[in-house]
C-alpha positions as a Markdown table, in Angstrom:
| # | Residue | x | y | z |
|---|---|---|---|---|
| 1 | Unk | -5.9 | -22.1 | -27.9 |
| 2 | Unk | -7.7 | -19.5 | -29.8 |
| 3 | Unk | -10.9 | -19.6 | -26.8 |
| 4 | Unk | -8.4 | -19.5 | -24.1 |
| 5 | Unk | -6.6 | -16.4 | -26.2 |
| 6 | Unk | -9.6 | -14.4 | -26.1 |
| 7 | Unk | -11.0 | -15.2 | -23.2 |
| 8 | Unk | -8.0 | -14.4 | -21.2 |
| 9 | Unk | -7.5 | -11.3 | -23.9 |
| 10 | Unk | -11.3 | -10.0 | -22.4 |
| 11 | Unk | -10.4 | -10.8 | -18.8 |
| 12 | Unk | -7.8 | -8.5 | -18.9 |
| 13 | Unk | -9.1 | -5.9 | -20.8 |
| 14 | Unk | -11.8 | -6.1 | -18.0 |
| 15 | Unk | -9.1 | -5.4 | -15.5 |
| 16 | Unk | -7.8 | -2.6 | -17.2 |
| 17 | Unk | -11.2 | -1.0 | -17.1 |
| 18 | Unk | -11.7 | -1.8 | -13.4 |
| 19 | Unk | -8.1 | 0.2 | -12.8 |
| 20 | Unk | -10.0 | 3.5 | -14.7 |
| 21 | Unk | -12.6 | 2.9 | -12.3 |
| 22 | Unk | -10.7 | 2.8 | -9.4 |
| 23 | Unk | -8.4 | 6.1 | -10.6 |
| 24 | Unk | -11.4 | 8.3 | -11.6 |
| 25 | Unk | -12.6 | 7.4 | -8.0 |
| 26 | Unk | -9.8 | 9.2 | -6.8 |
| 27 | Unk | -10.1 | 12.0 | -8.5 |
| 28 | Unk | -12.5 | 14.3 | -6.0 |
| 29 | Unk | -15.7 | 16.0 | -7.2 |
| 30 | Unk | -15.7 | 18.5 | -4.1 |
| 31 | Unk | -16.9 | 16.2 | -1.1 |
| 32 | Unk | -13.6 | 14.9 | 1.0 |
| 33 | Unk | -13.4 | 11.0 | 1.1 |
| 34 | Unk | -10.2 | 8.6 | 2.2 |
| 35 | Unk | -9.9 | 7.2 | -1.3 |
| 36 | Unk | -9.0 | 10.0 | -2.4 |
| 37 | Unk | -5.1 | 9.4 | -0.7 |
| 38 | Unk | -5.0 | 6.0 | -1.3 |
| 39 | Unk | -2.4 | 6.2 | -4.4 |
| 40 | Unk | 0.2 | 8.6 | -2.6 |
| 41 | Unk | 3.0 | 6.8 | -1.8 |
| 42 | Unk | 5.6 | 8.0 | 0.8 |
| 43 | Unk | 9.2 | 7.4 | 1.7 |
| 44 | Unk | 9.6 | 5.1 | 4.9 |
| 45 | Unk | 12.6 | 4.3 | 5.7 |
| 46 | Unk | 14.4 | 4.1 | 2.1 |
| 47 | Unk | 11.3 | 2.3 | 0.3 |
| 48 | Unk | 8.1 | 4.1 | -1.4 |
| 49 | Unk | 4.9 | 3.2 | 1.0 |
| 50 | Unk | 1.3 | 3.4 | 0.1 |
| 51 | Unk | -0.1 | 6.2 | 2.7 |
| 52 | Unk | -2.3 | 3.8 | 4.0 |
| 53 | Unk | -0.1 | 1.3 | 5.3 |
| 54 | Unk | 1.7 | 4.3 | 7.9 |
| 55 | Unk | -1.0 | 6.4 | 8.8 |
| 56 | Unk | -4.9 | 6.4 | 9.5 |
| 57 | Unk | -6.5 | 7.8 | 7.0 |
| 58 | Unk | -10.2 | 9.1 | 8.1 |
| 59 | Unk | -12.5 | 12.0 | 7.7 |
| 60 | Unk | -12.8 | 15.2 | 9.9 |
| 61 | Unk | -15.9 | 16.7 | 7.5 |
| 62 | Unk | -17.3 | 16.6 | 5.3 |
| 63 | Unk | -14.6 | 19.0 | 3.5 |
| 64 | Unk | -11.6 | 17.3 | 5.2 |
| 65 | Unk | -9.2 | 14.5 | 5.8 |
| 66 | Unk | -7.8 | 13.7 | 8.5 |
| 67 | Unk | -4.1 | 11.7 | 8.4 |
| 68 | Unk | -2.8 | 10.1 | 11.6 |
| 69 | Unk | 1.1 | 8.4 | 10.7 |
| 70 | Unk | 1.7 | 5.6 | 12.9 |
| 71 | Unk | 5.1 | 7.5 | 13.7 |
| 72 | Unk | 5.4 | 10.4 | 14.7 |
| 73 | Unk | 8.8 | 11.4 | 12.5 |
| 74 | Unk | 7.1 | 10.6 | 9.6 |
| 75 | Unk | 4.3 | 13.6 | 10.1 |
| 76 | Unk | 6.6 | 15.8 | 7.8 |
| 77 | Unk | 6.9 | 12.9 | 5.2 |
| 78 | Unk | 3.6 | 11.9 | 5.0 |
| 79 | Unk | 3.0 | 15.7 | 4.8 |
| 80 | Unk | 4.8 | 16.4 | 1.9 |
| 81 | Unk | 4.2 | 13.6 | 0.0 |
| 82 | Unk | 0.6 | 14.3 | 0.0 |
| 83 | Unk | 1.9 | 18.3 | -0.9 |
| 84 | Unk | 3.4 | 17.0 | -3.8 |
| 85 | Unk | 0.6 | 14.9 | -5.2 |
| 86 | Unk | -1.0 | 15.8 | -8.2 |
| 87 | Unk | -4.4 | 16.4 | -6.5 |
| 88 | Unk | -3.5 | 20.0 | -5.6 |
| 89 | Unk | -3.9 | 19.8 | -1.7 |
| 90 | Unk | -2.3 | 21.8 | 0.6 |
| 91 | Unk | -2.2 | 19.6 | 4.3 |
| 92 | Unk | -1.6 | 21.3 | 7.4 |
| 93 | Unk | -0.3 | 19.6 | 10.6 |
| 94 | Unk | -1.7 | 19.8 | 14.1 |
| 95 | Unk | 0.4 | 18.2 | 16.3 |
| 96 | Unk | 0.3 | 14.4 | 15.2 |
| 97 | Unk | -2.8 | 15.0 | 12.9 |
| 98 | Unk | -2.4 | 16.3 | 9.3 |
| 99 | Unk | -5.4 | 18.1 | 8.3 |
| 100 | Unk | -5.6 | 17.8 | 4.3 |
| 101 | Unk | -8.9 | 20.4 | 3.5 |
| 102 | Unk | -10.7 | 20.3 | 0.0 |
| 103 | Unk | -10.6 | 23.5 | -1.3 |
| 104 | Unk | -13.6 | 24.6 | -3.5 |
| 105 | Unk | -13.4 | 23.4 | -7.0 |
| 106 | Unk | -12.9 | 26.7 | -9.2 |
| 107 | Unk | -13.7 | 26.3 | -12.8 |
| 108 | Unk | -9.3 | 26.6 | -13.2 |
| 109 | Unk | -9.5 | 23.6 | -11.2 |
| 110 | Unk | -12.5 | 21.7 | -12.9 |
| 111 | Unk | -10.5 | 21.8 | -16.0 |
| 112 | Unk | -7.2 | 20.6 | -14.3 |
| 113 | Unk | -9.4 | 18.0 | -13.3 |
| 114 | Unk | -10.7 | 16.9 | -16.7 |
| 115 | Unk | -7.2 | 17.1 | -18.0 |
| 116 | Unk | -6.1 | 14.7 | -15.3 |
| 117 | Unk | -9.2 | 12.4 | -15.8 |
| 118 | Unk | -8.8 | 12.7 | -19.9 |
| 119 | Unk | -5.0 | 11.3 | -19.4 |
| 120 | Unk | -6.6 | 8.8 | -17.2 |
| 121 | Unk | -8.4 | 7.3 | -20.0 |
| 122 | Unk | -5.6 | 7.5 | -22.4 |
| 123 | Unk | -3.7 | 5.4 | -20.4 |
| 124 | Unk | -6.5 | 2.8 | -20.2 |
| 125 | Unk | -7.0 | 3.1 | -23.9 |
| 126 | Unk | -3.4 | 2.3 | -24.6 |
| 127 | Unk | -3.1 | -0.5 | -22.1 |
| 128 | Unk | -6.1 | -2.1 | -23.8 |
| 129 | Unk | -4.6 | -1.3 | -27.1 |
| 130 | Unk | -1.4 | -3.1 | -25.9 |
| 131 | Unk | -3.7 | -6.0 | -25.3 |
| 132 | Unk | -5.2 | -6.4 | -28.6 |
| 133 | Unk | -1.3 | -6.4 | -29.8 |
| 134 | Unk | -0.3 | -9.1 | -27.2 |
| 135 | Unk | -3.2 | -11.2 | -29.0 |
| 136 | Unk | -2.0 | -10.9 | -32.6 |
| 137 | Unk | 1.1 | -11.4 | -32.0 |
| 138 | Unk | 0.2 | -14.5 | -30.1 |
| 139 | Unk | -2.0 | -15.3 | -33.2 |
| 140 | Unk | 0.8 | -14.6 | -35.4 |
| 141 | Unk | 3.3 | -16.9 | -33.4 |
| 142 | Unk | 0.4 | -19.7 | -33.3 |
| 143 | Unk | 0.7 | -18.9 | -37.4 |
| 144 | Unk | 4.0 | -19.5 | -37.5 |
| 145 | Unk | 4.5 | -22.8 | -35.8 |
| 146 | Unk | 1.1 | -23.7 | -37.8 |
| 147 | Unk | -1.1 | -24.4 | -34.8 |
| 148 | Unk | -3.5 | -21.9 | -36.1 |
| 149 | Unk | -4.9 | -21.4 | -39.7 |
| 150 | Unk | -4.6 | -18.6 | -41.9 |
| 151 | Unk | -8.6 | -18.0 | -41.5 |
| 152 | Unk | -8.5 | -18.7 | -37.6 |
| 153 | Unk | -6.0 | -16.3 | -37.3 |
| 154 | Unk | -7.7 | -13.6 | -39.5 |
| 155 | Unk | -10.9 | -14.6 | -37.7 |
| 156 | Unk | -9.6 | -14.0 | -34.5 |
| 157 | Unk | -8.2 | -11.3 | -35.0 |
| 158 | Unk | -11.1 | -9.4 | -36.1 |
| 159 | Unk | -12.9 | -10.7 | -33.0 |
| 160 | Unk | -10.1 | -9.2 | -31.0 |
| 161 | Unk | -10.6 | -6.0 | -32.3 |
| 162 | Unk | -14.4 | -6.0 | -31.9 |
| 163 | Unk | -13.4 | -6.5 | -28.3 |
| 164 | Unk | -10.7 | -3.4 | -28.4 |
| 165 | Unk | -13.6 | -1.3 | -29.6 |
| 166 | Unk | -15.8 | -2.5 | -27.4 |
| 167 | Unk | -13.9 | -1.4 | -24.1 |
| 168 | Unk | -12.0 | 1.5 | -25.8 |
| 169 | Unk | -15.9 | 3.0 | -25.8 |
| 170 | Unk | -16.3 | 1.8 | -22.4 |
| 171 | Unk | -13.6 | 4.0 | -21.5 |
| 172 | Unk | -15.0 | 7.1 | -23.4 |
| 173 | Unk | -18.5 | 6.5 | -21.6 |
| 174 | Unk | -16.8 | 6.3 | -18.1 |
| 175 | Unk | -15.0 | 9.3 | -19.4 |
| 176 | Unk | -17.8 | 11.3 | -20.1 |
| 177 | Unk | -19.7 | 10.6 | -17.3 |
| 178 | Unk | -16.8 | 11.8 | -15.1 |
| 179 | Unk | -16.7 | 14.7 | -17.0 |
| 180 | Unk | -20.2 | 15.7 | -16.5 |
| 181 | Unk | -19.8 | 15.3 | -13.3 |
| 182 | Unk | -16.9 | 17.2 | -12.9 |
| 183 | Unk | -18.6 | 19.8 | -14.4 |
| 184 | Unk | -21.4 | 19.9 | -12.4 |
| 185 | Unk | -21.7 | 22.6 | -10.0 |
């Protein structure tokens, strides 16, 4: 039980690291690229869409996006959705093509950024948090119903929070990194 508990406790944490990967990927550095769109979600008829799954997503430049909806009502949807992102981008349409260009990166904006990227890693950091309490209160039910000794349980959940620690600097280090580069002119 206690194996399978950390195990499965690591494997998770793991996928909470992967989702910080994925989200700091999306937040641009200057160069235009499609992933950048992939979390916007639209309104298509009554129900919140990923982007993706209406429109073709693809670059014009290397400073722009292009976005092609499937449909051609949902131009003005697809436009404003990506208006009211949080990635401060301000589409135009052309006909059936919505032009979505990366505007220079001020040092205003770099910080936006960082702020954006910080609460990023926050939310990692908590969900991994939320994991190491998931485990002892496992560990504490497995106490309880006296599957688990005292010691196992105490052993355990020190090894637990080696494991918080462990990814909760993961996080800072992916943090940092994004922040150099951010910073980076």
């Amino acid at each position: 039980m206690i194996a399978d508990l950390k195990k499965n406790t690591e494997q998770k944490m793991l996928k909470s690291l992967e989702a910080l990967k994925n989200d700091l990927a999306k937040i641009r550095t200057g160069r235009a690229h499609t992933g950048l769109l992939d979390h916007i979600q639209v309104e298509y008829y009554g129900s919140m869409v990923p982007l993706t799954q209406i429109a073709n997503v693809t670059l014009v430049d290397a400073r722009t996006i292009g976005v092609q909806p499937w449909e051609k009502p949902m131009v003005g949807k697809v436009e404003k959705a990506i208006r009211d992102s949080d990635l401060g981008l301000n589409p135009a349409t052309q006909g059936e093509l919505i032009r979505v260009p990366m505007p220079a990166l001020t040092e205003e904006r770099r910080k936006e950024l960082i702020k954006v990227v910080k609460h990023e890693g926050e939310n990692a950091k908590v969900a991994v948090r939320n994991l190491r309490r998931d485990a002892n209160n496992t560990l504490k039910d497995g106490l309880k119903a006296k599957t688990i000794s005292e010691d196992d349980e105490r052993r355990t959940q020190d090894e637990v929070q080696k494991l918080t620690d462990k990814y909760v600097a993961e996080v800072d280090k992916m943090l940092s990194q994004k922040e150099s580069e951010l910073m980076a002119v």
